[in-house]
N, C-alpha and C positions, 0 to 999 in steps of 0.2 A: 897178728898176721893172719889174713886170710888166703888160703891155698885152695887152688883143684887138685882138686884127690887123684888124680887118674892118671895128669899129665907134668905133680908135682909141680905145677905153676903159681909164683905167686902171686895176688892178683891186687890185695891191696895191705898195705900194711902201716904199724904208727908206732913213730918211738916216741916212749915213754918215759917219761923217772919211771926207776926202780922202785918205785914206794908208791907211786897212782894207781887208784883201783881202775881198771881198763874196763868196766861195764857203761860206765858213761859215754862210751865212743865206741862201745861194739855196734851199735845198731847201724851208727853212720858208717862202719867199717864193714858192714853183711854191706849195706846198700851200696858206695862203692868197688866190692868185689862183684857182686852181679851186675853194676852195671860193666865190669872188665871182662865178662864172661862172656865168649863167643855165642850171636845171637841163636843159632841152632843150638848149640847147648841150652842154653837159657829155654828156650821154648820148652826140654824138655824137662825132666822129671828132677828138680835140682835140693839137695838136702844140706844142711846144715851140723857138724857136730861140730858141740863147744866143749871144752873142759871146765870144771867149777869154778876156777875162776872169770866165766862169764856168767855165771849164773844170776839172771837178772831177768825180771818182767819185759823189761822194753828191749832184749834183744829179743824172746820168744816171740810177742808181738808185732815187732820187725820184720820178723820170719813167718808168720803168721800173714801177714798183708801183703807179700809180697810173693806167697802163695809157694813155699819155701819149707818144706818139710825139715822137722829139726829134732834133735837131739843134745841136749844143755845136762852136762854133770851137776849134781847137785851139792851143795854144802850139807855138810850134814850138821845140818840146826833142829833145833828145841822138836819145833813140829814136825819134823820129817821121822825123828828117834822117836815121838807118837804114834806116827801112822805104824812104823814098823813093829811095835808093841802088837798093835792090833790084825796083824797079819796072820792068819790061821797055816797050823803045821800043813793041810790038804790044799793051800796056795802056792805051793812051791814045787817048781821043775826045777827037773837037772836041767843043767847052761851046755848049750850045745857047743865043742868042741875046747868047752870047759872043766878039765879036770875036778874032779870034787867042789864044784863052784854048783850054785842053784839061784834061779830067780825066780821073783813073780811080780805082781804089776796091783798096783795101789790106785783108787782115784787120788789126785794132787791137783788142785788148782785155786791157788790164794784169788782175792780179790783182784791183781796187777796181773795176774796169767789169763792164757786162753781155756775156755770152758772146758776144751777137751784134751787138757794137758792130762797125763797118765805118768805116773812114777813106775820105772823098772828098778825093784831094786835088787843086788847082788850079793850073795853070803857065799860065804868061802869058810868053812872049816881049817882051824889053825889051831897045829900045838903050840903047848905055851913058849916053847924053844924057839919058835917063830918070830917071837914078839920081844925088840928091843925093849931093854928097860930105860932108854932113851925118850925121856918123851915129847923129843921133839922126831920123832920117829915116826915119817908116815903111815906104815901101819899101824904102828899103837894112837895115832891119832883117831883113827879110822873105826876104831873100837869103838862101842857105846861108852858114854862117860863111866857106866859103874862099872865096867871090866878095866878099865884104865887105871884105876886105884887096884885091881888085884894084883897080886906078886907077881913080879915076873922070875926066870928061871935067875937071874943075875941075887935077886935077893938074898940074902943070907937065912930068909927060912922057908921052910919046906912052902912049894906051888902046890896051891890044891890046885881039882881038875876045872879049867876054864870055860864057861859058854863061849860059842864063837861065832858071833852075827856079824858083820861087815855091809856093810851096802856099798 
């Protein structure tokens, strides 16, 4: 589903199986929403934000040529928990109207992305109490793969003290 943000209108949308990955059809889904877009709107200054599960080359590029500022959540795969490795402690602000949350900004752009894609990424400080031992559990997904295997508070033995990185 694609919506305007302002007027909670929605502009175009596609049902799906439950089990189709929807990046195959976001691009034709951005291009029929703007073209639903009232044309003074359109003329102006128009953004995009997707959640990870649109996270795909050919909807950034969609957005990208149709001159369509955008913001795409990202999976957090193999190369992204790289880039974040290499992220120095003096790269990161506090997140503005973000309680104990901080970001900073990575270059990111595979071969299928546009040149001037930028990763924002986001860390959040969590105690371990935080953290389902669930681990079909959002945010324990959300952990780097090696804090995922540490105890959580559910185990039967003692929780050492946790790193806590999140993007």
């Amino acid at each position: 589903m694609a919506t305007w943000a302002e007027t909670s209108t929605v502009l175009a949308a596609d049902l799906m199986a439950g089990n189709e990955d929807p990046r195959g059809h976001s691009a034709q889904l951005l291009g029929r929403a703007l073209v639903a877009l009232p044309g003074a709107v359109r003329a102006g200054r128009v953004r995009l934000r997707a959640d990870a599960g649109y996270f795909a080359g050919s909807l950034a590029r969609a957005a990208l040529l149709a001159q369509v500022e955008f913001a795409i959540g990202a999976k957090r795969i193999a190369p992204l928990w790289r880039i974040l490795g290499g992220v120095a402690e003096h790269d990161w602000a506090d997140a503005i109207d973000m309680t104990g949350a901080q970001v900073a900004v990575a270059a990111y752009s595979p071969d299928w992305w546009p040149t001037s894609t930028r990763l924002l990424i986001r860390r959040v400080a969590l105690a371990p109490e935080q953290i389902s031992a669930d681990p079909r559990s959002r945010r324990r997904r959300t952990l780097h793969p090696d804090q995922r295997a540490l105890p959580s508070p559910s185990s039967p033995r003692p929780t050492p003290s946790m790193a806590t990185r999140s993007s």
